[in-house]
N, C-alpha and C positions, 0 to 999 in steps of 0.2 A: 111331605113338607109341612102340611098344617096340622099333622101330630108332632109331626119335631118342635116346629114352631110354638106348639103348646106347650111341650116337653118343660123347653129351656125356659118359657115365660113363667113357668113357675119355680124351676127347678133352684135359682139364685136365694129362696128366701127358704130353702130347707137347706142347703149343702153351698158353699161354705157358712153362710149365714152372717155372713161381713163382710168386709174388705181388707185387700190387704195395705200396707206398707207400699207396694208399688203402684197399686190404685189410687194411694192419695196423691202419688205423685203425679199419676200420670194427670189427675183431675186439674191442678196445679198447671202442670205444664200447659193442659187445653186453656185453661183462663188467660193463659202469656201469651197467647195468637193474638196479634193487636193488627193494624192496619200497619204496621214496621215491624211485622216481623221477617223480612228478607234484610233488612238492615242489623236486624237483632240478632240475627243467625237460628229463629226461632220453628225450622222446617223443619226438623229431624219429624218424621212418623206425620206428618203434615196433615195428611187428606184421615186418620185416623182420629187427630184431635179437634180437628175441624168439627166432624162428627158429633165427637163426646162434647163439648162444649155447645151447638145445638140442642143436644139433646138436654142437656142442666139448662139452658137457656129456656127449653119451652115447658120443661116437667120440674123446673126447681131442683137441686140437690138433693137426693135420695138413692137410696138403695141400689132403686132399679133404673133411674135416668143415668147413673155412673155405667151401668152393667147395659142398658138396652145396647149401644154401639155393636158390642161384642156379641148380643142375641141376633142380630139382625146380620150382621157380617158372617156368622155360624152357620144360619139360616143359607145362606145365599153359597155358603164355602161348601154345604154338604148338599146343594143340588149341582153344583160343578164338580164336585166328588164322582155322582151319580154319570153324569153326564161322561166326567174322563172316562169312569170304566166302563160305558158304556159304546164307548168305541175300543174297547179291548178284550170286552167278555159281552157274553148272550146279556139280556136284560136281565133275567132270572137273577143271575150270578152277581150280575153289575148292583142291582136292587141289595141283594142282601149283604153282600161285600160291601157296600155302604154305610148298611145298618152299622154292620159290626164295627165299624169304626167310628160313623160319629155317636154312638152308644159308647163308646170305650170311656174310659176314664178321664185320658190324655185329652180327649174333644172338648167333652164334656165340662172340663174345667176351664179352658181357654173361652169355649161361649159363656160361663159366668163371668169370667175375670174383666173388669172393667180397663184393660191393658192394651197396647197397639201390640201386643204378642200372636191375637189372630190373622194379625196382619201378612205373616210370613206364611201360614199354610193357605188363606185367600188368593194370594199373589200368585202362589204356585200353582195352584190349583185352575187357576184364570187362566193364566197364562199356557199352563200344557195342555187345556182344553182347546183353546184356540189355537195355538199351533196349531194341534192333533186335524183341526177343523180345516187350514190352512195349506198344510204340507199333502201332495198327494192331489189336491182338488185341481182339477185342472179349471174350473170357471167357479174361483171363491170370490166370493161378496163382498164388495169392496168395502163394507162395514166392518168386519169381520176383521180386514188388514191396521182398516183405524182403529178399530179397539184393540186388539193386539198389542200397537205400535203404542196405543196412550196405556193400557193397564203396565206394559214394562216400562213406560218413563214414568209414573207414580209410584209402582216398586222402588224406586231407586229413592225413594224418600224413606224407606225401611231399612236400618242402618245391617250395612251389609250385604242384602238382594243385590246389589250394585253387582256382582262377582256373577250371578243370574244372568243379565243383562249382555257382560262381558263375554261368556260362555256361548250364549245364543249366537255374538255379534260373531264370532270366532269359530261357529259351527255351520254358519251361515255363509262363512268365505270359504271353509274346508271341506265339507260335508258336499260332493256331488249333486245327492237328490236334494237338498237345502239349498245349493245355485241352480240345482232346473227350478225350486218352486218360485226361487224370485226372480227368474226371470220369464215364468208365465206370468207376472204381472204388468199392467197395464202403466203407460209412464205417467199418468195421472193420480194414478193409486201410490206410486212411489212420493210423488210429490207432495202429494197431501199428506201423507204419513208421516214425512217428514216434517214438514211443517205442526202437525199434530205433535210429531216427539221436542221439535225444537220448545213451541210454548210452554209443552205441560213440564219440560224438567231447568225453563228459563227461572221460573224462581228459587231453584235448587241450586242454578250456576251462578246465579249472581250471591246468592248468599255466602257462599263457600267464597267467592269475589271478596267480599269483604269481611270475612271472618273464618281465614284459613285453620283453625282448630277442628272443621268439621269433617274436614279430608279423614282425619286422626279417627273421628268417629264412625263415616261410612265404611273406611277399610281396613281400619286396624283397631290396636286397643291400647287404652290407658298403662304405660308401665309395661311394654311387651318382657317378658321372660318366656325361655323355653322352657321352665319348671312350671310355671304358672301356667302356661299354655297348656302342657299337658293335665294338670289338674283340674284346667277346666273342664277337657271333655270329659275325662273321668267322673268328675262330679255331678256334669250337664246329662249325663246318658245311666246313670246311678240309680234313678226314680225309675227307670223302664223296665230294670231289669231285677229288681230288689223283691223276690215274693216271701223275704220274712225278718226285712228290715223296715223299719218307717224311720227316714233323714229329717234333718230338719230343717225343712224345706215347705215351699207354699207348694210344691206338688207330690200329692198322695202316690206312693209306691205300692204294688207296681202299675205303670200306665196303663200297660195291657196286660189282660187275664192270658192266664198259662195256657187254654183253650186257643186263643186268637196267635200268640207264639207260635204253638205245635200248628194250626192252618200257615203262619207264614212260612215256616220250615217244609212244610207239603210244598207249597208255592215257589220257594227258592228250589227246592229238588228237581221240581217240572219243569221250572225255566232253563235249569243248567242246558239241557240242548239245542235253545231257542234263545243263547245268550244276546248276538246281535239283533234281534229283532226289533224293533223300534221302544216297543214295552219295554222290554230287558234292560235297553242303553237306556231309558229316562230312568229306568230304578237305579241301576248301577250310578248313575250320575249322580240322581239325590242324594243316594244315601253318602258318597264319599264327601258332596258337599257339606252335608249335616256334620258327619265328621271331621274334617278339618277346617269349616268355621265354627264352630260349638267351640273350635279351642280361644278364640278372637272375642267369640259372644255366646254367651250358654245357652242363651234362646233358642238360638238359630236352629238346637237340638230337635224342638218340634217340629221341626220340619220332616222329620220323619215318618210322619203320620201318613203322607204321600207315597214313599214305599210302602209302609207296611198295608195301606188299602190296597196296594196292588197284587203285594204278594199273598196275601190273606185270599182275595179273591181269588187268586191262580191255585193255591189250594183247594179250596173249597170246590172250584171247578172242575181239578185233578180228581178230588174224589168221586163226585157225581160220572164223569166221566172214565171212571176207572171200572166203577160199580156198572154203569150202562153197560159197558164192554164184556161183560161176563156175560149179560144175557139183552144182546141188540136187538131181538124181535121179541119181547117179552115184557109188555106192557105194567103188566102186575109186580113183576121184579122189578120195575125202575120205581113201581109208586110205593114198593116197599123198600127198597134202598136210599128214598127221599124224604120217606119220614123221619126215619132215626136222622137224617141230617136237618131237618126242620128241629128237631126237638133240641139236637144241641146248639144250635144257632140260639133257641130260645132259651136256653140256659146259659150261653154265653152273655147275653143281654139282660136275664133279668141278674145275673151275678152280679155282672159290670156295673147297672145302678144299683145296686146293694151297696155292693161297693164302693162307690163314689157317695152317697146318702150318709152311710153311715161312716167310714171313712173319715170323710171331714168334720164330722159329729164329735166324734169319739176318739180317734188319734191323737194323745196331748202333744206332739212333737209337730204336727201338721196343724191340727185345730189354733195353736197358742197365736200362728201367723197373720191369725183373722181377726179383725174387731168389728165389735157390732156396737159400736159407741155411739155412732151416725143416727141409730134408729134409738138407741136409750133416752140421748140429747133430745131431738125433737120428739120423743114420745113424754117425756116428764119435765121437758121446761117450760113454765106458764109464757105467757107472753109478757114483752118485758122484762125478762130475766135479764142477767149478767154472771156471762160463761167466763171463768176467771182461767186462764191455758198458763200455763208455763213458757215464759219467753224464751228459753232457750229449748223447749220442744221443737224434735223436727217437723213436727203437723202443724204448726201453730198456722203457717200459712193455709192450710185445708179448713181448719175451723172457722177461719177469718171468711174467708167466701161461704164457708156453711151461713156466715150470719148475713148475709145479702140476700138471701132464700128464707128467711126464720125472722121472726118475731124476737131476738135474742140481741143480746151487744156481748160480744166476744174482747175480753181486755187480759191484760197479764196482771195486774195489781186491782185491790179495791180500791175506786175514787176516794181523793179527799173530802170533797163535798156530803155531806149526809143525802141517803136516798133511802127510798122506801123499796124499793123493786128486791126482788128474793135475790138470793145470790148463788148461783153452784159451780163448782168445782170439779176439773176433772181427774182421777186419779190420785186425789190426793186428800187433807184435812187439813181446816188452817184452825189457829187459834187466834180468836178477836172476842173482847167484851163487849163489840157489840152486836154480835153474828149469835144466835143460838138457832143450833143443827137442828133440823126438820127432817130431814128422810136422806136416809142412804140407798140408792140403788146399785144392785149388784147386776154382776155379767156371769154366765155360765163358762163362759169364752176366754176368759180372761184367770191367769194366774194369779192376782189380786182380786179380787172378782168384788172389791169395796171400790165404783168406778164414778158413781157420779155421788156426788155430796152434797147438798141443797139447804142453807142457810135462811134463816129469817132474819127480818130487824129486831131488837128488843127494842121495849118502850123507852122512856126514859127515867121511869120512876126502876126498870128493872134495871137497868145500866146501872145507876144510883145504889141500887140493893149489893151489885154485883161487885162494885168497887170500894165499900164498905167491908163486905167480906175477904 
């Protein structure tokens, strides 16, 4: 965890090397949590923006206080990763089947992304841990049942998990050994649970109370079509499976390395005879979920990630365990039949970051989605400036809170008023007699790559010269 933990704390300022489009919203969205926001309707992803806004609140606007949420939620996602398979495979297996995943592409990206997109593999992740912790125990902890009960009523602030919740509640009336686990529970443990789900999803229900538009947003979509339905998952599940197209899209194809594929194809093979088995039924469930709500929300397609560590794992098991089997009392044949599987674990992983590094580097169709204007802006604006946006830009609200954090004033026109202070410009060139250009800095990132433009005042004897000529 404190190699991972270091991993990702550096990993943001080499790959993607920006933000994207939906990180400036989502930063946007975190600054609109105001003391009315259940009046506003302003909960969607709730406990996510809460977060990000903390974190710009105590580290300023930057790079990595937009991105830290996301490191930290990653961090915590892939020792509950560890943990699930660790009640369904030996530790050995459980460890490295881990690796391979939050190493993968697909992880990798969502712990940069400054996005509540982490949100959806957290949740699930939490949540089938604790089950798994839950169900079967005959004297479970009555903490164990409260947290449970609160991480599934804070899901339901993740547009869609709602169908999560619903599934459980509905497995939980039909499923035999799910009514013996709740009814080895204590009626004090039931009551407090309750009462824990009641508060923590009361300001969900009162908001949807006064701003029934959200209904629309938790379980369905804008503009339902059955054609568009289906394009979406098509398009949602495109990036996983693409080893010689790159989309153009914020996520690098393909998610997972051909390597990790062929273990999960091992892993579906070994389960087919072990289909009911509790493993098998949360795989099978995942994955039909991921599939027909991707069509609702193309997100929701990450969620995948939770199969594929299980099934990867159940491979990688299958093998070691296939390879034991040839030779059970023969110590030297199992430590040679686990090298080669060490070696390519290690070539899956250092692929996988190659991949993702340079990937986001160098893919124009992926790279274009990313700007690094955030760091240009406050790396070459004096203090004092005036950052001239584009009023009808859709970031203009992003730059506008950049300058609560900066030494800058963010405007759409130059003042009437004469002033001395430099002037720049973003993405663009203006023409004034009384502006002469001082430095243009370029972006590597960027299709124009002429991105910030930096103005001085003329004198007045030049102004003079300049309107003569």
């Amino acid at each position: 965890m404190v190699a991972f933990f270091g991993l990702l704390s550096f990993l943001p300022s080499i790959a993607p090397a920006g933000i994207s489009q939906a990180e400036m919203d989502s930063v946007v969205a975190a600054d609109n949590i105001h003391a009315n926001f259940i009046s506003s309707g302003n909960v969607i992803n709730l406990p996510y923006y809460l977060i990000q806004k903390a974190s710009i609140s105590l580290f300023g606007m930057s790079l990595y206080s937009i991105k830290l949420p996301s490191i930290i939620i990653a961090v915590l996602t892939g020792l509950f990763v560890i943990l699930l398979l660790n009640r369904w495979f030996k530790s050995d297996v459980a460890i490295v089947g881990s690796i391979l995943t939050t190493l993968s592409t697909a992880f990798l990206f969502l712990a940069g992304s400054g996005t509540p997109t982490i949100m959806i593999v957290f949740w699930l992740a939490v949540i089938l841990w604790l089950g798994s912790k839950i169900v079967g125990n005959m004297h479970t902890h009555p903490m164990l049942v409260i947290s449970f009960v609160f991480c599934l009523a804070l899901s339901m602030y993740t547009p869609h998990l709602i169908y999560v919740s619903i599934a459980i509640a509905i497995a939980g009336i039909a499923h035999p050994h799910l009514r013996f686990a709740l009814k080895q529970l204590k009626l004090y443990q039931l009551i407090i649970s309750v009462l824990v789900f009641v508060l923590a999803v009361a300001p969900l229900v009162l908001s949807i109370f006064f701003n029934h538009h959200l209904l629309r947003t938790l379980f369905f979509m804008q503009d339902f079509s059955f054609g568009t339905y289906i394009n979406n998952i098509s398009d949602a599940f495109a990036p996983f499976f693409s080893f010689s197209l790159a989309y153009d899209s914020i996520y690098l194809a393909p998610l997972f390395g051909l390597a990790t594929i062929v273990l999960v194809i091992f892993g579906a093979l070994a389960s087919i005879g072990k289909l009911f088995t509790s493993r098998n039924t949360v795989v099978s469930l995942l994955t039909i979920f991921a599939i027909v709500i991707a069509g609702l929300n193309q997100d929701i397609a990450i969620s995948i990630i939770i199969p594929i560590a299980v099934l990867s794992a159940a491979g990688l098991e299958s093998v070691i365990d296939k390879w034991h089997s040839l030779f059970p009392e023969n110590p030297y044949a199992h430590f040679i039949g686990t090298t080669p599987v060490v070696i390519v674990v290690l070539m899956i992983v250092i692929s996988g970051l190659s991949h993702f590094i340079f990937g986001y580097r160098y893919t124009p169709r992926v790279a274009k989605n990313f700007s690094n204007d955030i760091s240009i802006i406050q790396d070459n604006l004096e203090s004092g400036t005036i950052l001239l946006i584009s009023e009808d830009d859709a970031n203009f609200r992003f730059y506008k809170l950049l300058e609560h954090y900066n030494s800058f004033t963010v405007l759409t026109k130059i003042p009437e008023q004469r002033i001395d202070a430099p002037i720049a410009v973003l993405g663009r060139s203006i023409t004034d007699k009384n502006l002469a250009l001082k430095e243009i800095i370029t972006s590597p990132k960027a299709r124009n790559s002429d991105r910030l433009y930096i103005y001085e005042k003329v004198t007045t004897a030049e102004t003079e010269k300049k309107g003569e000529e």
